[in-house]
N, C-alpha and C positions, 0 to 999 in steps of 0.2 A: 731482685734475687740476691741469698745470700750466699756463703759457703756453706756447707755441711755441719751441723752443727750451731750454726746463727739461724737458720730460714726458718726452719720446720718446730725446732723443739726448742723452750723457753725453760732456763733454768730455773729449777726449783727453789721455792719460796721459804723462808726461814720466819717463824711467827715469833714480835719478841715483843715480850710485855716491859712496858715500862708505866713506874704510876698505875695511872688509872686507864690511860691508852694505851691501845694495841697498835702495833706500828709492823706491819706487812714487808719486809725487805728483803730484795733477788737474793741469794746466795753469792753472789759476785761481789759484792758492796763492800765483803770483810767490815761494818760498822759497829764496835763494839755499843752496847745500850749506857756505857759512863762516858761514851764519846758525843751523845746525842742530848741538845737542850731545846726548850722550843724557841720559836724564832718571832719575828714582828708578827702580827695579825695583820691584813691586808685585806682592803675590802674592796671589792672587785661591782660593787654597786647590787649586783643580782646574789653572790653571795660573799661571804666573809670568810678567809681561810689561814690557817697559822700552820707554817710549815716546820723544818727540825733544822738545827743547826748541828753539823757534825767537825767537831773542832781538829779530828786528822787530819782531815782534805781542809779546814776554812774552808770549809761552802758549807752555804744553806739551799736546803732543797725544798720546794712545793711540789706535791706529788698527787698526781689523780684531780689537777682542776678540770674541773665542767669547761668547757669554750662553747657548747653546741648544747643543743634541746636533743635525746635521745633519739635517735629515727628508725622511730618504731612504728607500728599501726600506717595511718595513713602518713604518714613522714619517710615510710622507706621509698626509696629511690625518690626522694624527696630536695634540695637543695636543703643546707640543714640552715634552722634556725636559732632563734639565741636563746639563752636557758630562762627557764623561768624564774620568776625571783622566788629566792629562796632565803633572801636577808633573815626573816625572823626567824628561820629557824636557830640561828646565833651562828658562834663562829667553829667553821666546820676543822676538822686537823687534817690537813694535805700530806698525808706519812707514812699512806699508802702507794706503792705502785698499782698504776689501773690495770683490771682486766684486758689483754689484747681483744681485736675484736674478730669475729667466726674465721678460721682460718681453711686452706686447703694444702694439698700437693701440688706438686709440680707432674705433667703428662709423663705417661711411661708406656707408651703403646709405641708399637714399631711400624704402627704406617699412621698418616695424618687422618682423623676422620672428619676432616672439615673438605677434604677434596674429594668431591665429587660425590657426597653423600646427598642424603633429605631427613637423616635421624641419626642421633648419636647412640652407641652401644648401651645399654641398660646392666649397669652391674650392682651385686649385693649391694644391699644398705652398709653407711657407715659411721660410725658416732659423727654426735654435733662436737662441734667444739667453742659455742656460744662465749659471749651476750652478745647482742645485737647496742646493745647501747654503753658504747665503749667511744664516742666522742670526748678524750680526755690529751691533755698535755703536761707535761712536768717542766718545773722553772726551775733555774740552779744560778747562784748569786755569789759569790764570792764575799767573806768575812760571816760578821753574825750581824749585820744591821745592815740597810737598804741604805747602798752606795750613792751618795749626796753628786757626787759629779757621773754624770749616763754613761755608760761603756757599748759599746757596736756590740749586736747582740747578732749571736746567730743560732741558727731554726734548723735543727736537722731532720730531716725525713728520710725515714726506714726503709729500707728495700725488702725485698720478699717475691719479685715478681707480680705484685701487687695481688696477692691470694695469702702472703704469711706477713709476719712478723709484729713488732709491737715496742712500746717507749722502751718498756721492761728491761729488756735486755739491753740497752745503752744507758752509762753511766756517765750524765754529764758531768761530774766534778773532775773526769780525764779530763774533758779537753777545756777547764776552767785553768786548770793546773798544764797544760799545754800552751794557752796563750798566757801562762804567768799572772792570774788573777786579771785579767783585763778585758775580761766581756761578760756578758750575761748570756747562758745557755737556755733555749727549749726546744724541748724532744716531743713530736705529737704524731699522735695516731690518727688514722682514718679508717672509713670504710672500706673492706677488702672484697674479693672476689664478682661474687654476683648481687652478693648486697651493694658493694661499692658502683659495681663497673657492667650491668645488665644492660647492655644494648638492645638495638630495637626502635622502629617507628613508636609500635604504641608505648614507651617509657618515653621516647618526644615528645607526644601529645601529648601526654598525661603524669607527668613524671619528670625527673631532672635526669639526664645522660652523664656519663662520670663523675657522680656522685662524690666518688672518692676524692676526688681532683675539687670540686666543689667543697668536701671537707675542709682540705688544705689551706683552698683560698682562703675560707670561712678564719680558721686558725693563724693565717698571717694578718690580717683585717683585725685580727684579737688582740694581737700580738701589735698592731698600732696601736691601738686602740687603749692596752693596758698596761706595756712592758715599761712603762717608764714607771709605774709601781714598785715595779722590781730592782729599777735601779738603771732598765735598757734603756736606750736610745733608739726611739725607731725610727730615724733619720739614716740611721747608719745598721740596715740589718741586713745581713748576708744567707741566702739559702746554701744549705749542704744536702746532699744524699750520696747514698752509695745503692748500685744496682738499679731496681726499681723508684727508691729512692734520686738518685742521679738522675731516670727517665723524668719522675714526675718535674723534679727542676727544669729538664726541657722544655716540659707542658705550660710552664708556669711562665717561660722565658717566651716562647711563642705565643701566649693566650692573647684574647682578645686583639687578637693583630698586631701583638706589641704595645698596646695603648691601653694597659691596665689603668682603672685610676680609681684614687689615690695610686702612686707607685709603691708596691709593699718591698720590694728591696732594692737594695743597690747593689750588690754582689752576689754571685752564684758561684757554686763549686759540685761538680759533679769528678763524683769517683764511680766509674764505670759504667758509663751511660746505658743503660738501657733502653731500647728504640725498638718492640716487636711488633709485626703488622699490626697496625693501626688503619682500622677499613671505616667508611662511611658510615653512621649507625644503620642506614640502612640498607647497605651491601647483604647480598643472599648470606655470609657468613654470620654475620652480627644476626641478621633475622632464624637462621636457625638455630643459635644458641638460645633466644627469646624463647622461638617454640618450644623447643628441646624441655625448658625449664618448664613451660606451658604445662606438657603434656606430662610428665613427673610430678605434678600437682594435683594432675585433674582438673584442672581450671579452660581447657579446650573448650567444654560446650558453654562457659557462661557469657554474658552479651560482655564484659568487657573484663578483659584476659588479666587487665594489671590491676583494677579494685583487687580482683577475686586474691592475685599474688599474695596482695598487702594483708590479706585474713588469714593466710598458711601460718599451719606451727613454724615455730623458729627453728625447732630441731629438725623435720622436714626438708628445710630449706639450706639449712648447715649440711644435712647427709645428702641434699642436690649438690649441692657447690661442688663437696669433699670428692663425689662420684663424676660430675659429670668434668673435671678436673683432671685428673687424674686418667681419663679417658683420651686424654687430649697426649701428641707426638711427644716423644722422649724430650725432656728438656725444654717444653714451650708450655704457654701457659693459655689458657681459653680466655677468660673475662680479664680485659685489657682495657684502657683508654679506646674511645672511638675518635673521630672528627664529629662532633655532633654539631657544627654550624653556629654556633650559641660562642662559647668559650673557646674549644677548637675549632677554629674555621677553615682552616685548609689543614693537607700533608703537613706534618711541622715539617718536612723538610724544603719543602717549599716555601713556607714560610722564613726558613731560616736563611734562604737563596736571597729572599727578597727584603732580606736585614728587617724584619717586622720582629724587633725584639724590645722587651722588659729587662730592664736592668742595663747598668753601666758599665763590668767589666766580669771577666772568667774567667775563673781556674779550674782546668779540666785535667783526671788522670785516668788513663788506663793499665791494666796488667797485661803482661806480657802471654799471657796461654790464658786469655777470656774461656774459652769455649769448649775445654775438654770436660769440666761438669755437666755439659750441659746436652754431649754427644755421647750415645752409648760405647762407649769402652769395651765392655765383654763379647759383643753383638752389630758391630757395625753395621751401617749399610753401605758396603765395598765399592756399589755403581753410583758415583760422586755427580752422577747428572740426576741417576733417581736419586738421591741426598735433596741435590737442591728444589726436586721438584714438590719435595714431598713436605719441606721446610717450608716453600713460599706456593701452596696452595694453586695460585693464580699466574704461579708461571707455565708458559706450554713447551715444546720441545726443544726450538731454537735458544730461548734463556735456560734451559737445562742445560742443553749440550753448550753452548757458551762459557756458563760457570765451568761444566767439569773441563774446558779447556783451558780457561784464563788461571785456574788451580792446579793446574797438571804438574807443574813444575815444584808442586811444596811441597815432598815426602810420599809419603802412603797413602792408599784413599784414606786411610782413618784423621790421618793428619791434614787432610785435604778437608775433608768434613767438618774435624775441627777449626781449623783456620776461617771459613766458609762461616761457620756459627759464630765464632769469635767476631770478624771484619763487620760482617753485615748487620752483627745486634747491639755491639758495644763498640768496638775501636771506631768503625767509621761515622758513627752517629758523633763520637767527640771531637771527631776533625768538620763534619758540619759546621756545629756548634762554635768550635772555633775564627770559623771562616767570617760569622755573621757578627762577630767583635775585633773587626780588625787591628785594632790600634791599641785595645786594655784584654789579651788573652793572653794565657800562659797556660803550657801541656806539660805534662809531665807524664812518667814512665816508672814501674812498679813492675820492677825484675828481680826482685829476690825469688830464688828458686821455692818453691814451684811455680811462684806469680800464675796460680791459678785465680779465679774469679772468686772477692772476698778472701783472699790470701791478707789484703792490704786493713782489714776491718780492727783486726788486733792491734796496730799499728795505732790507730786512733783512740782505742778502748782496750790498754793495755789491763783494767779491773777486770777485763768478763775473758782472757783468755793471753797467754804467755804468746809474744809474738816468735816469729820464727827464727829470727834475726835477731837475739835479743842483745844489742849494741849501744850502749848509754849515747855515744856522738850520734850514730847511724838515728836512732827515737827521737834525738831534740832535731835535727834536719829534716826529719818527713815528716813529723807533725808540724812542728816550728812552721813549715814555709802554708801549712793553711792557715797556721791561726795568725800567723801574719798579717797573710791575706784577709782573712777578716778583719783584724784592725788596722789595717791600713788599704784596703784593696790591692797593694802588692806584696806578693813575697818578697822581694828584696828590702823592705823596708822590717827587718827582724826583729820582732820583740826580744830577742835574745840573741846573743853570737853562736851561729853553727856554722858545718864545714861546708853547707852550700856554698857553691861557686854563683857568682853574679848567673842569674837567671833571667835570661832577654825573652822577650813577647815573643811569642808564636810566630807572626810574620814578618820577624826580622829573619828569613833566612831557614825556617819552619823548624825553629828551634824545639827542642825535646831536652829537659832536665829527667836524669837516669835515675835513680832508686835501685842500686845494687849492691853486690858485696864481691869479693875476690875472693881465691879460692883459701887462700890464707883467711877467711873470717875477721877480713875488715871493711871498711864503709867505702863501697866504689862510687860517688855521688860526682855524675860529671853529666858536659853538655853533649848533645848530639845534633841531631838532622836527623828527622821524620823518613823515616824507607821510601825512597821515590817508589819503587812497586809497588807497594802497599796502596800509597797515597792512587794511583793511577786503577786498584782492585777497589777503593773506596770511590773513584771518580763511572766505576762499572756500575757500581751497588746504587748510586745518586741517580743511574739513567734508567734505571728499572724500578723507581721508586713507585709510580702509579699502581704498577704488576705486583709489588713485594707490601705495599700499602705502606710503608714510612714517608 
């Protein structure tokens, strides 16, 4: 998930001719067309592609490469495969940004209709907001010629709640120009919503379960596989997300029991982890979404329910997503990662109790007020025991009335609510996370006011949006100590001098590095200790994890 503004709507596209090609660029880019020349041709075996050199930033960008065969027809809810060759066609120009792929909303309804139902509400139709075949990645290189010594390259993945967003709106030559020209960026998309993430027995049998997450893989596997074209090192690649983004790195860190192989990174950094139930794929909730989309098809009477899927209009299927989405409780979202037994095979949190991880070391942040986008504001629900029963479906009275007791003491019920949303889907998921890297993790803290959720996104991609704090020290400290971390696996090892203070691991003492300001509007960057309460509301949340599905 993002902020407001990031998740849902993608800024507009500025069309600029140069020559004889047309070159597609966000509105965020500011790239004049006498800044822009072409770059190497690069051939990728399947296809050949010449990206643009923009000599403001020094970076060269590849924009819109294929990683993936489109999955489409019988490929949806498909595990994705490689693209076809497409060499003769000659050499293709990467100098567009890709279409995002089908997107939704986030739930807005005021009770959950995943409790205690057997059908979800039927509302108006609603536009598509297609393609379906939006398997693409963008590469960002530093200079105008492919860097003769490999730079640690890192992979970011989008958050959105796993229903929005897209490469689009992230502009890697920020964080090129963050770690001082000294890494190779890619930004890549996946399948979202019900295309990406349709649970369900029959998508087991017949079909690939988190799709999406499948994507990803697929596109780190690529990114072995091809990034030292570019100039990466894929010996040395580090995953990032933010939000959903952040969750899917979990996914990624838990997969396969920790025994991914090949290992596709050595470092991971999640900014605000997202962790929303995650139930068995074939838990009665995942099986009623399955139907749900069934019967919004018309596909009920045919002998085999996911053929008939794979033959629906696209647009069809874009206005299910969009509807039966948006149906779903204030602030959650319906099609989500499962445990599908395959790639997810337990709870990640169970998984992450049991140290069954991928990757070498972590850098985790969260913000200070996660949860109040995501809790209605105008319309509370006052009874913080109905709150939590109505969030976690499969709690029954005793874990209601528990919650609204162990909460009782944080403010107002709305604040209580928030807090509740916050703990249980972002902050404590990241002290998991932490726990299962004991000796190479480092947390950090994202309190500039409002430190609401994606408050911190600006911060990284100061091209798509004016950060809040706009502080020249405060900006080389909070980006600096990631991209650090990515070239070196620790933030303290600075590509640049900033006014961080020595930053100790996590479990030296449950260290916390701060991200704040004073009220005089200067850089408060200092060490702390983790909230013993909090930690001990996190150690609640870990024991009702069967019930809550994390």
């Amino acid at each position: 998930m993002v902020k407001i503004g990031w998740s849902l709507l993608h800024l507009a596209s500025a069309t600029i001719s140069l020559s004889s090609a047309t070159i597609h660029i966000s509105s965020h880019r500011h790239i004049q067309t006498s800044n822009i020349a072409s770059a190497p041709i690069i051939d990728l075996g399947y296809a050949q592609y010449q990206g643009v050199y923009d000599s403001v930033n020094n970076v060269t960008s590849y924009l819109g490469v294929r990683y993936a065969a489109p999955p489409i027809g019988d490929l949806r809810w498909r595990a994705p495969q490689s693209p076809a060759n497409n060499s003769s066609a000659g050499v293709q120009q990467a100098n567009t940004q890709p279409n995002p792929c089908p997107q939704a909303s986030t739930g807005d309804a005021s009770t959950n209709p995943l409790e205690g139902q057997s059908s979800l509400t039927r509302r108006a139709d609603a536009p598509g907001t297609g393609p379906e075949d939006c398997l693409f990645l963008n590469v960002y290189f530093p200079g105008d010629t492919i860097p003769t010594k490999p730079f640690p390259t890192l992979v970011w993945i989008h958050g959105g709640g796993y229903i929005s967003g897209g490469a689009d709106t992230f502009e890697g030559s920020d964080l090129l120009r963050e770690a001082n020209n000294e890494i190779v960026a890619v930004i890549i998309q996946y399948r979202l919503g019900l295309f990406g993430f349709l649970p369900g027995s029959e998508v087991k049998a017949n079909g690939t379960l988190n799709a999406g997450l499948f994507d990803q893989d697929f596109a780190l596997r690529w990114v072995q596989s091809h990034i030292s074209q570019f100039g990466g090192d894929p010996t040395k690649v580090t995953i990032w997300g933010q939000s959903a983004g952040a969750g899917s790195v979990l996914q990624h860190i838990v997969a396969q029991d920790g025994q991914t192989s090949p290992q596709l990174f050595r470092g991971a950094i999640t900014s605000s982890t997202f962790l929303p139930s995650q139930y068995l794929y074939n838990d009665t909730i995942p099986e009623l979404l399955y139907s749900e989309v069934v019967a919004q098809t018309n596909c009920s009477s045919a002998d085999d329910s996911l053929t008939c899927l794979r033959s629906v209009n696209e647009t069809l299927l874009e206005t299910i997503n969009t509807n039966l989405n948006v149906e779903g409780f204030f602030g959650t979202f319906l099609f989500v990662p499962v445990v599908d037994g395959t790639f997810i095979t337990q709870r990640p949190t169970e998984a992450l109790k049991q140290g069954k991880v991928n990757g070498k070391a972590l850098l985790a942040v969260t913000n200070t007020n996660e949860g109040i986008l995501f809790v209605n504001q105008t319309n509370p629900i006052t009874n913080v025991s109905l709150y939590a029963g109505t969030l976690f479906p499969k709690f029954g009275p005793t874990q209601d009335n528990e919650t609204a007791e162990i909460y009782a003491s944080l403010g107002t019920p709305l604040e209580q609510d928030d807090a509740i949303m916050a703990e249980s889907i972002f902050i404590c998921p990241s002290f998991y996370l932490l726990s299962a890297f004991p000796n190479s993790s480092w947390k950090g803290q994202f309190a500039i006011p409002p430190a609401t959720h994606g408050e911190d996104l600006d911060y990284y991609f100061p091209s798509s949006g004016t950060p809040g704090f706009n502080n020249t020290q405060f900006l080389a400290a909070f980006s600096g100590a990631f991209l650090s971390f990515v070239v070196s696996q620790d933030p303290n090892d600075k590509i640049a001098p900033t006014i961080t203070p020595f930053w100790d691991m996590y479990s030296n003492g449950s260290t916390v590095m701060v991200f704040n300001q004073t009220v005089d509007d200067l850089p408060d960057i200092h060490v702390d200790t983790a909230d013993a309460s909090q930690l001990e509301r996190c150690s609640f949340w870990n024991s009702v994890g069967a019930l809550t599905g994390q």
